[in-house]
C-alpha positions in Angstrom: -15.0 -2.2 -30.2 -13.1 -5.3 -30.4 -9.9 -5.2 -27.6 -7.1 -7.6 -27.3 -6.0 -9.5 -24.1 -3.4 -7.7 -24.1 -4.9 -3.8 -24.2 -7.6 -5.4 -21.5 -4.3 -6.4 -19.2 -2.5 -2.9 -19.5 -5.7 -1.0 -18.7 -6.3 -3.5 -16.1 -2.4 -2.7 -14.6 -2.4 0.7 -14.9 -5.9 1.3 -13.2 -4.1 -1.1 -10.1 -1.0 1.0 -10.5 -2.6 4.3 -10.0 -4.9 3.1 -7.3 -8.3 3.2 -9.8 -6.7 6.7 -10.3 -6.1 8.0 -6.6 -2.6 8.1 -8.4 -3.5 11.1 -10.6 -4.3 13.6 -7.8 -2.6 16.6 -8.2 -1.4 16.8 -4.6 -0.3 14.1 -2.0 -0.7 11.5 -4.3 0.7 8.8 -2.0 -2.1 9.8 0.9 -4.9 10.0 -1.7 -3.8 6.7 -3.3 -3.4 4.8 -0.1 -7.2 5.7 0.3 -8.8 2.3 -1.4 -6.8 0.0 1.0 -9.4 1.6 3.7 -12.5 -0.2 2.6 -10.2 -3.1 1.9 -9.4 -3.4 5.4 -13.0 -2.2 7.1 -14.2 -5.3 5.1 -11.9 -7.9 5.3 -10.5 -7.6 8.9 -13.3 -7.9 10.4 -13.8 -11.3 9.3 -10.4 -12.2 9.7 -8.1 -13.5 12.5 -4.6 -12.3 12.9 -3.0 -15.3 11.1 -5.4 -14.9 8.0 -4.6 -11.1 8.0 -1.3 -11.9 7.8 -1.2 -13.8 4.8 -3.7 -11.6 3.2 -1.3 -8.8 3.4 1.9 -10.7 1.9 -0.2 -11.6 -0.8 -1.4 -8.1 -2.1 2.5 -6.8 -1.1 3.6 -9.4 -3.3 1.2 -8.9 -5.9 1.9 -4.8 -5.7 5.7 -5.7 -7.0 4.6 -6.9 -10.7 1.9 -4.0 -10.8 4.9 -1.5 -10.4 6.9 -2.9 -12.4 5.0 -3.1 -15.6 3.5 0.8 -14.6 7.3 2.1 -13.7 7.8 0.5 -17.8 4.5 2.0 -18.8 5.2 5.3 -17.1 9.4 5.0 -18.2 9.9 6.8 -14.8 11.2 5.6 -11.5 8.6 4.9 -8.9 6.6 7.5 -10.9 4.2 9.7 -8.7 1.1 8.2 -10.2 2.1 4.3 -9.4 0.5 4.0 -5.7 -0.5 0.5 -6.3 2.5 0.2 -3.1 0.9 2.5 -1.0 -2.4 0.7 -0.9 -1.4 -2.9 -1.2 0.8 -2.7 1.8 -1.4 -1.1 4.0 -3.0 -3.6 5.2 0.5 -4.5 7.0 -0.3 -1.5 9.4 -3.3 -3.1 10.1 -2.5 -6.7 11.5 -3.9 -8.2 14.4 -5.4 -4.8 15.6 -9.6 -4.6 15.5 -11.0 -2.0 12.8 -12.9 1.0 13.7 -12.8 4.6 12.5 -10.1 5.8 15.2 -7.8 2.5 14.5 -7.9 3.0 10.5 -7.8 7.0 10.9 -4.4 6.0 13.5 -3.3 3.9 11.3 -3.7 5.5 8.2 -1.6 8.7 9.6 1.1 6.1 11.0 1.2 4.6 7.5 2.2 7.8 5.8 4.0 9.5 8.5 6.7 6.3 8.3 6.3 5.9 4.4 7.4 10.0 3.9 9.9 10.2 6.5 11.1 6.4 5.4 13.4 5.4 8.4 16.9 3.1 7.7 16.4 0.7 5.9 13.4 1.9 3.7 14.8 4.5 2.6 17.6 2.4 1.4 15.2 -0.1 -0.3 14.1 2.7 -2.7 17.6 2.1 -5.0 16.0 -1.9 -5.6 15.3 -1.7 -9.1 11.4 -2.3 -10.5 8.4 -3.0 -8.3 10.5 -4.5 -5.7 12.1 -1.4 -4.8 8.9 0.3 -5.4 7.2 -2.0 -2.6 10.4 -2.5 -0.3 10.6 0.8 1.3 6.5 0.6 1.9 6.6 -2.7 2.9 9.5 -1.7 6.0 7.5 1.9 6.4 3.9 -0.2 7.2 6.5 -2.4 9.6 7.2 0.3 11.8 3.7 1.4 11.3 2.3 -1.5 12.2 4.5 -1.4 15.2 3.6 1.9 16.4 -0.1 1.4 16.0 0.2 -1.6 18.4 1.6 0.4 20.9 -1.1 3.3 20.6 -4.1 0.8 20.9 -2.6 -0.9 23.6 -1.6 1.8 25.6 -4.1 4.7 24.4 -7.0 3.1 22.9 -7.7 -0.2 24.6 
């Protein structure tokens, strides 16, 4: 079967959107679909200094924007449950500077969606930016405060 560039590129989007379809879970489908940024970040932060982690993660947060906003078109629903392509590309942010292990990524994984549910000023706010930006704003400011927090537990409890 002969596919256009263009079929191959919405396929492509949508199987980002939805998280390789994490997104379609009939429960929690933010948690489920922040689940591929774990292997992400076991692989890629270990190899990684802080400054390299950094700019790793404004990429895919910045990449995340586009993806939403052709799925939240493809979907013709705001932020549309299944588009967790934000929850997964900006998790990484939770993860800066801190060493990975199971206990680090299981704390920071819980952080993560703790701040991204409960969305503290201004995330919550962010949410009314039309397209992907809003879409990614609010995570973007949620993995802030998560990264934040986790700093403080692995410093304080973990270290």
């Amino acid at each position: 079967m002969n596919r256009t560039k263009g079929e191959f590129r919405d396929r492509l989007v949508l199987a980002l959107a939805t998280g390789f379809g994490t997104g379609y879970s009939p429960f929690a489908s933010g948690t489920v679909g922040t689940l591929p940024a774990l292997p992400l970040v076991w692989v890629v932060w270990q190899y990684t200094a802080w400054p390299a982690q950094l700019f790793l993660a404004v990429v895919l947060a910045v990449l995340a924007i586009p993806i939403c906003s052709a799925a939240e078109r493809r979907f013709q629903t705001k932020d549309d449950g299944r588009i967790v392509a934000d929850e997964y590309l900006t998790f990484p942010i939770c993860m800066i500077g801190l060493p990975v292990g199971p206990l680090m990524l299981a704390v920071a994984f819980v952080t993560a969606r703790i701040f991204d549910i409960l969305k503290p000023q201004p995330a919550n706010r962010l949410q009314a930016v039309k397209g992907g930006l809003g879409i990614v704003l609010d995570d973007v400011v949620a993995s802030l405060y998560s990264l934040a927090v986790n700093h403080v537990i692995y410093h304080f409890l973990l270290k």
